[in-house]
VOTOR-601798 format. One record per residue (C-alpha): chain; x, y, z. Coordinates in steps of 0.2 Angstrom, whole numbers, plus 5000, padded with zeros to 4 digits. Example, Ala and Ser with C-alpha at 12.3 -4.5 7.8 and 13.67 -1.06 7.14 Angstrom:
! VOTOR-601798
pt unit = A | u = 5062 | v = 4978 | w = 5039
pt unit = A | u = 5068 | v = 4995 | w = 5036
END
This chain:
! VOTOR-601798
pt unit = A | u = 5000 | v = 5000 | w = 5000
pt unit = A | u = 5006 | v = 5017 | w = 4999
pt unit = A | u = 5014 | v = 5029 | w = 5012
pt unit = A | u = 4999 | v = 5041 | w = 5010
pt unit = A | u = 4983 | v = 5043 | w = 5004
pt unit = A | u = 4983 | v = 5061 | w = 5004
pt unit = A | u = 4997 | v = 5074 | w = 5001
pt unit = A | u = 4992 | v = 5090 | w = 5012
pt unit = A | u = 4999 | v = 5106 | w = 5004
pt unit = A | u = 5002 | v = 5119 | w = 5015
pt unit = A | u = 4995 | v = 5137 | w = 5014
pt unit = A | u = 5011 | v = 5144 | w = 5015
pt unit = A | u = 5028 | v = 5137 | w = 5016
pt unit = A | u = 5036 | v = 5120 | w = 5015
pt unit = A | u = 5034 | v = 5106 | w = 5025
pt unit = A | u = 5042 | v = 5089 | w = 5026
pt unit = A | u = 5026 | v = 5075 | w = 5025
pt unit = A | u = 5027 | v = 5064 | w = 5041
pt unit = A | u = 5037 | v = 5075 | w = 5052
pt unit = A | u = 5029 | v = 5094 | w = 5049
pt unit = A | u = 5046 | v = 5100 | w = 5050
pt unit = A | u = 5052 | v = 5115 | w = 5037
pt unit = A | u = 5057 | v = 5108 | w = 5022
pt unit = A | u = 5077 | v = 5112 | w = 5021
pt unit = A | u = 5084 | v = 5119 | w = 5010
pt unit = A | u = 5069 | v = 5127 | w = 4998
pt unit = A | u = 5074 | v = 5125 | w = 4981
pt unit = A | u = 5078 | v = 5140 | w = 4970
pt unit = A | u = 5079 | v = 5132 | w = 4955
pt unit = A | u = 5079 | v = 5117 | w = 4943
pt unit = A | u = 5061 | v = 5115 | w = 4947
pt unit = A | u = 5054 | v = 5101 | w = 4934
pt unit = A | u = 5035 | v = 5104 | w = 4931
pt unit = A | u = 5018 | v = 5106 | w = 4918
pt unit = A | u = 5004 | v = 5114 | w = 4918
pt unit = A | u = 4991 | v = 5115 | w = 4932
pt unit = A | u = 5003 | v = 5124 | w = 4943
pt unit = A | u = 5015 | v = 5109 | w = 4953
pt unit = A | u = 5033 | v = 5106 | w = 4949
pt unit = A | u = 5044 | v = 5094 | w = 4956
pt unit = A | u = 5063 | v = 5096 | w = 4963
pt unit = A | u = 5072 | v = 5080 | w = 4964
pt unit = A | u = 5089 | v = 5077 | w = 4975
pt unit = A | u = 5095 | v = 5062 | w = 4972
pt unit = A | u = 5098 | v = 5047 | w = 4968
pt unit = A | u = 5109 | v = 5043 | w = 4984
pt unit = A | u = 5118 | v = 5028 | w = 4991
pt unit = A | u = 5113 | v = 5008 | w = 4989
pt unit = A | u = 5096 | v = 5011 | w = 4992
pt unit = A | u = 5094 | v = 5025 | w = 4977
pt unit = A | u = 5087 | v = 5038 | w = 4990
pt unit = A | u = 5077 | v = 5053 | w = 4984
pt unit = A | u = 5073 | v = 5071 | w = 4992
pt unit = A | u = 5057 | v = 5075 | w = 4982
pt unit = A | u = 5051 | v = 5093 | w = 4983
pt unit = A | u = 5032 | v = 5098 | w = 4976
pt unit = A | u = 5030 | v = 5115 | w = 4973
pt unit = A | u = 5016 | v = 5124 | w = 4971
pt unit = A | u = 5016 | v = 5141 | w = 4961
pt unit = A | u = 5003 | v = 5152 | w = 4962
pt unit = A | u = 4995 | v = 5162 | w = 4946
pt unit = A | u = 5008 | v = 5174 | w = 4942
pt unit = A | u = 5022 | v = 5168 | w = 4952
pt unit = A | u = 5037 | v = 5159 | w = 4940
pt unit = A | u = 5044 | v = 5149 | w = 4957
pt unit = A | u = 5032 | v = 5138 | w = 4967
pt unit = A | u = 5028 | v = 5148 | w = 4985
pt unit = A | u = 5022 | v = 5133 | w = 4995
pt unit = A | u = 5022 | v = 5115 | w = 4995
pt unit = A | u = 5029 | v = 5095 | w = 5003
pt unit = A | u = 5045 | v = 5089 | w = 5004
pt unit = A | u = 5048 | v = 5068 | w = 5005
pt unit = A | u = 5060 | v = 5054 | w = 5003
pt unit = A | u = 5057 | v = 5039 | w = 4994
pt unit = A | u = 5068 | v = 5026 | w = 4988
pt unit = A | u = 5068 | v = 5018 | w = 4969
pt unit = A | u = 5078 | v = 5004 | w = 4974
pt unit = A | u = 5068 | v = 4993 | w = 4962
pt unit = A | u = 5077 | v = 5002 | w = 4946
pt unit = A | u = 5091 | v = 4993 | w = 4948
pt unit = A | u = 5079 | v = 4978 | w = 4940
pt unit = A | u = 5071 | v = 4988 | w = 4928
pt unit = A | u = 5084 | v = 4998 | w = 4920
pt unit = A | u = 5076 | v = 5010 | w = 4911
pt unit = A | u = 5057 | v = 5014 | w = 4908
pt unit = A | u = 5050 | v = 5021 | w = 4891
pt unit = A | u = 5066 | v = 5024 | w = 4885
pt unit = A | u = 5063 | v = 5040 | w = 4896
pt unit = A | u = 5067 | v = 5046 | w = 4913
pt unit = A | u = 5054 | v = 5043 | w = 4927
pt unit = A | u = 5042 | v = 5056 | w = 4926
pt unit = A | u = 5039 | v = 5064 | w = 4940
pt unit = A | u = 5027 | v = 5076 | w = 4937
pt unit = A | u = 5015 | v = 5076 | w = 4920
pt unit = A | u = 4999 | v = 5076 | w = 4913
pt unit = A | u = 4993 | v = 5057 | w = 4915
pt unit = A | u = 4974 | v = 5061 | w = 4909
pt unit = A | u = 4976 | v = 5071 | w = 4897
pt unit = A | u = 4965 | v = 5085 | w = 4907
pt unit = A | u = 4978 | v = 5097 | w = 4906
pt unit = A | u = 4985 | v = 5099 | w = 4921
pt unit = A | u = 4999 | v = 5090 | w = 4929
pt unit = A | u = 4999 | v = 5075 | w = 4943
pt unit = A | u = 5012 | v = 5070 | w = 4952
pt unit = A | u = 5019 | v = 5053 | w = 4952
pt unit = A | u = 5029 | v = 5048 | w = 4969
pt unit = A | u = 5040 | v = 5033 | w = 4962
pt unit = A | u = 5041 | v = 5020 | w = 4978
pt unit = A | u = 5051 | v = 5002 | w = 4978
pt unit = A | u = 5043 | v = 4987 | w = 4986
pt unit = A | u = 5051 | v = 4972 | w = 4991
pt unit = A | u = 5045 | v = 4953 | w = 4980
pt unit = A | u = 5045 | v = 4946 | w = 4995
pt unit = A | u = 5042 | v = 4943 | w = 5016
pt unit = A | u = 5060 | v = 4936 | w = 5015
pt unit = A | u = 5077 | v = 4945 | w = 5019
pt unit = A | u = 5082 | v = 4945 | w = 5001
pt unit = A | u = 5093 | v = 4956 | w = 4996
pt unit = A | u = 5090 | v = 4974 | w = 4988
pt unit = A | u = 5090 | v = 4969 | w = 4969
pt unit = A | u = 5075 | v = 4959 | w = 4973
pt unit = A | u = 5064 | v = 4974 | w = 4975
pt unit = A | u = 5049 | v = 4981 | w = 4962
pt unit = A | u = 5048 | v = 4999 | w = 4958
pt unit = A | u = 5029 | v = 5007 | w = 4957
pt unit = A | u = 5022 | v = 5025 | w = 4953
pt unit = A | u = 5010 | v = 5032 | w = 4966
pt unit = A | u = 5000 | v = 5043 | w = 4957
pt unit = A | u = 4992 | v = 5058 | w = 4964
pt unit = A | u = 4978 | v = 5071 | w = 4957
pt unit = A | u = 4977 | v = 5088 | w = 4966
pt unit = A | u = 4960 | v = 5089 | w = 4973
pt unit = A | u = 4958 | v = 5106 | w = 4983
pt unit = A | u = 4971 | v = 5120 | w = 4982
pt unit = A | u = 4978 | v = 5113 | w = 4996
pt unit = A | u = 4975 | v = 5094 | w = 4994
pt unit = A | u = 4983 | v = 5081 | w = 4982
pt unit = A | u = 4975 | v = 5063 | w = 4982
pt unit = A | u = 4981 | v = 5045 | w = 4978
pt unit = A | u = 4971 | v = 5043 | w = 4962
pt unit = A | u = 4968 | v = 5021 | w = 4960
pt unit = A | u = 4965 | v = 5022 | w = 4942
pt unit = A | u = 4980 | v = 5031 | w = 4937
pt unit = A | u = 4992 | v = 5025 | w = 4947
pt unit = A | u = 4985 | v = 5007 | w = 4943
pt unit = A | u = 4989 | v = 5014 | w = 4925
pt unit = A | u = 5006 | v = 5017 | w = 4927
pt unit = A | u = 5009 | v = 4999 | w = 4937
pt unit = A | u = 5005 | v = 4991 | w = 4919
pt unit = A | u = 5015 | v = 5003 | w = 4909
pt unit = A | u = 5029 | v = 4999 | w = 4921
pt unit = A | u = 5025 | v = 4978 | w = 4921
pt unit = A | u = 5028 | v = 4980 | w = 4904
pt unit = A | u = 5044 | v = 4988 | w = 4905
pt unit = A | u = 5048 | v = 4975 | w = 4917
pt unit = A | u = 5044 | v = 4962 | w = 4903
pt unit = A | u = 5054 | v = 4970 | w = 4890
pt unit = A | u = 5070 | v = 4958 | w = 4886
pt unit = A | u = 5086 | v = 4965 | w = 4893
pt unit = A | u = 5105 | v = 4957 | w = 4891
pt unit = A | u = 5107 | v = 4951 | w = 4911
pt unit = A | u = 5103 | v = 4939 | w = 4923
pt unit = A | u = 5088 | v = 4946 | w = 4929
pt unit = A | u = 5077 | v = 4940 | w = 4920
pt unit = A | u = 5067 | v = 4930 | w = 4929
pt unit = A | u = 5065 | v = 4941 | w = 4944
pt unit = A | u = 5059 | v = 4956 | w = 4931
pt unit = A | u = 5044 | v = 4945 | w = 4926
pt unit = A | u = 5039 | v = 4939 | w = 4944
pt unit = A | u = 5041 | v = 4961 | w = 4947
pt unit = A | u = 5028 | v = 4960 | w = 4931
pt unit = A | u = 5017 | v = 4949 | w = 4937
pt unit = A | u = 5014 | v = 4957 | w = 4952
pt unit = A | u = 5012 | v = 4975 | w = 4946
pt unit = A | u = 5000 | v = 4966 | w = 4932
pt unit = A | u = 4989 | v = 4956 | w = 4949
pt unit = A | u = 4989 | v = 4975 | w = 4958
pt unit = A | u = 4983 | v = 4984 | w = 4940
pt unit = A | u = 4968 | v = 4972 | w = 4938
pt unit = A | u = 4965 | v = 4975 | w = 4959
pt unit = A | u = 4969 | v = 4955 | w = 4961
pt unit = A | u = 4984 | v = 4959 | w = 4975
pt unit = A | u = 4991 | v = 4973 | w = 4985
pt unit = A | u = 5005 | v = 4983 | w = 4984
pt unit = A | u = 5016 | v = 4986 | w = 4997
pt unit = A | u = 5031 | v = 4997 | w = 5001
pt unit = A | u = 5044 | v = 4998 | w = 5016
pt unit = A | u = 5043 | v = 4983 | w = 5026
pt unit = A | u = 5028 | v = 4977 | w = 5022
pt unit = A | u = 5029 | v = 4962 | w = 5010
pt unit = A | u = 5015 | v = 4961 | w = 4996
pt unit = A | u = 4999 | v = 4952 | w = 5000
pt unit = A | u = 4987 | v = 4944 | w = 4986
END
């Protein structure tokens, strides 16, 4: 399952989700982002586990840097078994109806297993959320079970190494979670059918 179900944005400032500290530092630039006012600012990827410091940004009308917004970690891990995903880097934030205006896509890892395997057995999955309210974006189901079979079929796609067999079990799993057969988890939590 994912971390959150909801994204609270903040009327004024930057906050870190989970802990309601300041977000530190605020980006000034490199903000990645599409219509419908969010952008994105990535740090990262850091160490083993590919560790991220995702900022979303909010720009009001007028404004040419977001004002407000979350900060969040996440890990994508599971790349290391996908290796690349529509010829294109992980989008972050884009347009994934077609209405317009922007989502964000919070890419997560999640392990193939309960056991204590190692690192390389671990999925990758886009969380996928919709801005609701000025200051609310939600988890949006359909989507972000849109993106697990793009992804599954990038996991499917042949590749010259010895993971194979481990990327089709990944793609079977995001294929059982898109047509709402299984659960996805993340952290800790091992998937569940």
């Amino acid at each position: 399952m994912p971390r959150y179900h909801v994204l609270p944005l903040p009327v004024s400032g930057f906050r870190h989700i989970g802990t309601d500290q300041l977000c530190d530092p605020i980006p000034t630039k490199d903000w990645r982002g599409e219509n419908g006012g969010l952008s994105v600012h990535l740090d990262g990827p850091e160490g083993p586990g590919r560790w991220w410091t995702v900022t979303v940004g909010v720009a009001e009308a007028g404004s040419p840097t977001p004002g407000r917004g979350l900060c969040l970690d996440t890990s994508t891990v599971g790349w290391r078994a996908l290796q690349r995903f529509q010829n294109r880097p992980l989008p972050w934030v884009e347009d994934r109806d077609g209405d317009g205006r922007a989502e964000l896509v919070i890419w997560d890892s999640f392990p193939l297993s309960s056991g204590q395997g190692s690192e390389v057995e671990t999925g990758l999955i886009g969380w996928v959320y919709q801005r609701r309210s000025a200051n609310t974006l939600a988890l949006d189901w359909g989507m972000t079970r849109g993106l697990a079979r793009e992804v599954a079929r990038e996991y499917r796609r042949p590749a010259v190494d010895n993971l194979e067999e481990l990327r089709l079990a990944l793609a079977e799993v995001l294929e059982g979670f898109a047509s709402g057969a299984c659960r996805v988890a993340v952290g800790k939590e091992p998937l569940s059918p």
